[in-house]
N, C-alpha and C positions, 0 to 999 in steps of 0.2 A: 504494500500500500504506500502510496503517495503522501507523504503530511507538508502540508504548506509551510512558511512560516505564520509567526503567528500573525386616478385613472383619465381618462381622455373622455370626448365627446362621443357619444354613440354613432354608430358606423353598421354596417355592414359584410361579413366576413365575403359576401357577393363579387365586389370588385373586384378586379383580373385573374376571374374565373379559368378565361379563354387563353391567359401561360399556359406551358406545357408543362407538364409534371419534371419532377428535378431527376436529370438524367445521371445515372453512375453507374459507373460499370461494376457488375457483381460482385459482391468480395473485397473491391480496391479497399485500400487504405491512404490517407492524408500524409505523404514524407514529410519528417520535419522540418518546420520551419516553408516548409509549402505556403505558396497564397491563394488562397480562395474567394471567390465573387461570389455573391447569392443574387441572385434576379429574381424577384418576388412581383408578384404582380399587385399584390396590397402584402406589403409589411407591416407587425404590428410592435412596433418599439418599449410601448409602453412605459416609455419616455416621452411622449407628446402625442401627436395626433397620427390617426396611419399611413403610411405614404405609398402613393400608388407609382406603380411603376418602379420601385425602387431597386436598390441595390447595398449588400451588407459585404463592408472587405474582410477577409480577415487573414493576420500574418503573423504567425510564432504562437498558435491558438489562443490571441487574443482579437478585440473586434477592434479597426484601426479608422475605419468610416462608416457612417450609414447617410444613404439620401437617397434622392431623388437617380434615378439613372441620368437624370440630364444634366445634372452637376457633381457627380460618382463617376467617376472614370475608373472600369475596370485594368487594373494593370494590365500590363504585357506578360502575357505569358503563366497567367492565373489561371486557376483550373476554374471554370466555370459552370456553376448549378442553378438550376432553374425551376421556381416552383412557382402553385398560382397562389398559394397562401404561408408566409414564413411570420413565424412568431418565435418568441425566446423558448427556451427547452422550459418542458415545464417541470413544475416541482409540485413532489406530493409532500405534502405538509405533516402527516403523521401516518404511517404505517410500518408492518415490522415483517418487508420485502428484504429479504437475506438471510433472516435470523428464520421466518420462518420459510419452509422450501414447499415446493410444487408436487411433491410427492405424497404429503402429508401423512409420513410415516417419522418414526422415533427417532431419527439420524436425522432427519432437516426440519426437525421442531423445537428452535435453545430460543425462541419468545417469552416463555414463562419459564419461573423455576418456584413451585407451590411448596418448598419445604420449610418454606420459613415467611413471616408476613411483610418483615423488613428487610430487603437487601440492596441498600442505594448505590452498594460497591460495585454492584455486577455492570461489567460495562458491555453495550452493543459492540463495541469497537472486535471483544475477543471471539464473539459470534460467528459476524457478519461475514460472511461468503461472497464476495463480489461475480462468482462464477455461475449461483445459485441461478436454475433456468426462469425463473419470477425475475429475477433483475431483468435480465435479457429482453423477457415479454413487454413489461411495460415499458422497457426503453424504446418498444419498436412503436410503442405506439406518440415518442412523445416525447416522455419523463426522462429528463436529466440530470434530475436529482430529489435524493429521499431524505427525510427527516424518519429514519428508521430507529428501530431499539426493541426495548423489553416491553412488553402485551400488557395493557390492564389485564385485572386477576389475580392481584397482590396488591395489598395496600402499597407497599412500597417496591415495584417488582426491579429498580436497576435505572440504567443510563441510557438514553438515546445516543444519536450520531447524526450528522450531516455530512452523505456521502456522495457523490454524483456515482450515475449507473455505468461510465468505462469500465471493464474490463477488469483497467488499472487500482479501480477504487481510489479516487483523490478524493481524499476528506477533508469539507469545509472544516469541520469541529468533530473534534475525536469523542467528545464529552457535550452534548447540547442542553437536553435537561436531564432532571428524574421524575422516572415516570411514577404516577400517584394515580391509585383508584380510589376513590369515595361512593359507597352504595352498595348495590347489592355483588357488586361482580368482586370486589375487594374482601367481601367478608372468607374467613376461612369454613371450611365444608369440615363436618361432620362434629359433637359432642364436643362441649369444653375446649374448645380449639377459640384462639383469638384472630382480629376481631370477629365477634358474632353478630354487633351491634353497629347502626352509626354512631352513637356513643362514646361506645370501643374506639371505631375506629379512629375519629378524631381526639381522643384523646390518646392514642398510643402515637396518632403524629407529632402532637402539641412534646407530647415526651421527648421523643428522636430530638427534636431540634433543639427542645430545651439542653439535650446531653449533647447537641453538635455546637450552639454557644459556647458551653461551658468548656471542651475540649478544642473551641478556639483560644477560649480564652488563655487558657493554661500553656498551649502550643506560644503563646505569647512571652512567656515569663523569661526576664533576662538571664537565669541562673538555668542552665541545661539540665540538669539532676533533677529540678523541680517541673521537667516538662514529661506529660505522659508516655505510654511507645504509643512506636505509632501505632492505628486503628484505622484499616480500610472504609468502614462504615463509620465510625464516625468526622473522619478523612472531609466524607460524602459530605454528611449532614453539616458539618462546618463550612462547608464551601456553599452552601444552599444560603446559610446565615448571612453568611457574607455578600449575598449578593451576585455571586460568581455565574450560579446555576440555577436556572429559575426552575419550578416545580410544575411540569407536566400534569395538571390533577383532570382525570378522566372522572365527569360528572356529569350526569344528566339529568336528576331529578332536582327541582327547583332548591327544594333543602339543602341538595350536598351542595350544588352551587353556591349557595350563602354561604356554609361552611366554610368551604374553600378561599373565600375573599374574607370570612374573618380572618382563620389562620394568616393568612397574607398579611391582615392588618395590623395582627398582634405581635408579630414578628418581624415584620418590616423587610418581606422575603417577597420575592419577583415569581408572577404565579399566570400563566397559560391554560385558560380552560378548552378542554378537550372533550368533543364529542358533543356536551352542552344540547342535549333533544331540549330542553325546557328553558333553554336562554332565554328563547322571547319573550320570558313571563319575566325575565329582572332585568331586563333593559337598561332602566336607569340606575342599578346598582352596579349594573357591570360598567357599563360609562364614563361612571363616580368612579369607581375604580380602577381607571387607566388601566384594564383588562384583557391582552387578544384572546380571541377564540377561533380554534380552531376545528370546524365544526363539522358533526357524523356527517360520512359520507348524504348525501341527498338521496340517494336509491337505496338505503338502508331502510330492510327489512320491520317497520313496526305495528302499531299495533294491540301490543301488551307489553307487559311488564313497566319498565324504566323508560322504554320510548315509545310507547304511548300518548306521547302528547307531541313526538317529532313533527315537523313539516316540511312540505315543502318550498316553502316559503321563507321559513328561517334564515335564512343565508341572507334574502331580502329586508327580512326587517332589524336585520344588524349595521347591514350596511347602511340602512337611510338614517341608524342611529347614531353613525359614526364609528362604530365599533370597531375597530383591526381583525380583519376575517381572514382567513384561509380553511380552503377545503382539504379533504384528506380521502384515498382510500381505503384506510381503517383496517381493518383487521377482518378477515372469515374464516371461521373454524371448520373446514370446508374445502375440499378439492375445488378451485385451482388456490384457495387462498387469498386473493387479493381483489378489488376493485382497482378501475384504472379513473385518474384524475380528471382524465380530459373528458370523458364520459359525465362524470358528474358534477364537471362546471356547466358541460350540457345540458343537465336540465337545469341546474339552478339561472340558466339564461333563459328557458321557459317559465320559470318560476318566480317574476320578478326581478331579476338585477340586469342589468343591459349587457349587450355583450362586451364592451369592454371588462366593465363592473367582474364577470362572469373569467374573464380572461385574467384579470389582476389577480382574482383567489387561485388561482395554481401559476403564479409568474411572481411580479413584483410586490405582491402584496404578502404571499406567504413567504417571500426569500426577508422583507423587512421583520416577519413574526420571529425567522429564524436566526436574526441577526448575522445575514449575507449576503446581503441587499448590493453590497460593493464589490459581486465578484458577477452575479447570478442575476436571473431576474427579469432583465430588461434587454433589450441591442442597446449597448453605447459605446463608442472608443471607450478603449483602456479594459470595459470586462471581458469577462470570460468569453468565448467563442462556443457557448450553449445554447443551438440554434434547432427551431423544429420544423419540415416543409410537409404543408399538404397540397392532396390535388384539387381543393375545393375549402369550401367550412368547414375548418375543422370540428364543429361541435355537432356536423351533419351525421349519420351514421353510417351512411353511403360514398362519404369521403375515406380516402388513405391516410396512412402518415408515409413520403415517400422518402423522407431521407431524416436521420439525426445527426447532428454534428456535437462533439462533446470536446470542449477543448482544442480547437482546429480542426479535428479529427472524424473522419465522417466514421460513425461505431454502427448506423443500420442506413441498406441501401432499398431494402423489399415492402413493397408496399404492406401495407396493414392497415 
């Protein structure tokens, strides 16, 4: 693995339908340090307004112009790609594509670990598979990069990561958040086992980080003798206190969401709500809160239980509140395992949010949730060269995805 150092006006995905699909030859690959031209018939920057006709350079797999073809002069000697609709590579905002695999057998399932309720130490990073055939798929359709890790299903089940889907695995963040269940999916199964309760549960969190202060604190003390050994998990919890790593809390009944933004308050800890079916109902506490959410996929299965009260419209009425939204494919317990983003920015554009609005929750809106907004995201000189081309609307279900580029590097040629 690679480790680094350390929306617009509503439009139409319609315009320059009549490009040809981006031509490559099967198999190639990007030599380094290659220059590449993209010809898009409508690009969408998501840096400003979409431009038609355009043109995106890019050279040493970073993006060095984007405009207009009529003031983009393709180099000399650029390899040239041509699609009728090019947007940023997208990003899935929360799912646990690596850790779990396509098989859904015992060897490509390290998303949970149920033996214990607390384990902030466990990190996605020792998991994650970058070979795993689930990276692959959703790359072909798109997704450039995952905000993957450990599965609700433990109150405190571990660590995310932000990795883009090369091959290579170049990871934004080795460590993004930790992941946190509140509700029913957190509690421990069977007799006498904790937590059993929402109760429980928040208070055994209130605990961890009371012991992750206090084992900052002491890791403080100028006298070495007097400082504790060290503690992986409490390692964790101290760096959460600190501000370092915000808390992933997977909640979706209106209760544990208030919970969740107490904790935050009492603590004075950096907190991401996940999945959120019943956000629409605390609007303005999540607001007050300077809160993003990252919200259940839109084609998630509800109905009973805890989402029971989802919508499809939620994604909408966060956004007209100002909220900081990203969508996610979430987690399925379930052969092939995963949803794909682009899909369900899809409908949440039938559902309310325009299609820029719709575009920014798996592009620049969730790359800001993840704090990577400066690599990923968007086309601008200077980022990444994380690029997606279809043969039409992408949010059509009749359209392709005809080519990805990740890093200069074109990583899928076959349509899908």
């Amino acid at each position: 693995m690679m480790f680094p150092s350390p929306g617009s006006t509503n439009c139409s995905f319609a315009a320059g339908v009549a490009i040809a699909c981006v031509v490559l030859v099967a198999g190639s690959a990007t030599a380094i340090g290659e220059t590449l031209a993209i010809h898009g018939g409508t690009i969408h920057t998501m840096a400003g307004a979409p431009i038609t006709d355009g043109v995106v350079v890019v050279t040493d797999g970073r993006i060095v112009a984007v405009g207009p073809a009529a003031t983009v002069a393709i180099p000399v000697g650029a390899r040239v790609l041509r699609a009728a609709v090019v947007t940023p590579g997208l990003v899935d905002a929360h799912c646990v594509v690596g850790l779990a695999g396509y098989l859904n057998q015992d060897q490509d399932q390290d998303q949970l670990d149920a033996t214990e309720p607390v384990q902030p130490e466990l990190r996605a990073l020792d998991a994650y598979n970058p070979r795993e055939r689930l990276v692959e798929w959703v790359r072909g359709f798109g997704v450039t990069t995952l905000h993957t890790g450990h599965a609700p299903g433990a109150l405190v089940s571990g660590q995310t990561m932000v990795v883009k889907t090369s091959p290579e695995a170049s990871v934004l963040k080795p460590t993004a958040m930790v992941a946190v269940t509140l509700g029913d999916a957190g509690r421990a199964q069977g007799d006498k086992k904790a937590p059993g309760t929402r109760s429980k549960s928040v208070a055994m969190l209130r605990t961890e980080l009371i012991k992750g202060a206090e084992y900052r604190r002491k890791q403080a003390e100028p006298d070495a003798e007097k400082r504790p050994a060290p503690d992986l998990r409490l390692e964790a919890m101290a760096r959460i206190v600190a501000g370092e790593w915000p808390l992933l809390v997977t909640a979706d009944r209106a209760t544990d969401i208030d919970a969740a933004l107490r904790v935050a308050e009492e603590f004075g800890i950096r907190v991401v709500l996940d999945s959120a079916a019943e956000s629409h109902l605390l609007v303005d506490r999540i607001r007050a809160a300077g809160v993003p959410v990252i919200l259940h996929p839109t084609m998630r299965r509800s109905g009973a239980g805890e989402t029971e009260n989802a919508s499809f419209e939620t994604a909408a009425t966060l956004r007209r509140a100002g909220i900081p939204l990203a969508l996610q494919s979430g987690y399925e317990s379930y052969v092939p395992k995963t949803r794909v983003v682009l899909f369900e920015a899809g409908v949440a554009s039938a559902n309310g949010l325009t299609v820029p609005e719709a575009l920014a929750t798996v592009t620049i809106d969730a790359a800001r949730i993840l704090g990577v907004a400066d690599r990923i995201g968007s086309l601008e000189p200077g980022k990444d060269a994380d690029v997606a081309l279809f043969d039409g609307d992408p949010f059509e279900y009749t359209t392709h995805c005809t080519g990805v580029i990740i890093d200069g590097a074109v990583v899928a040629d076959q349509p899908r």
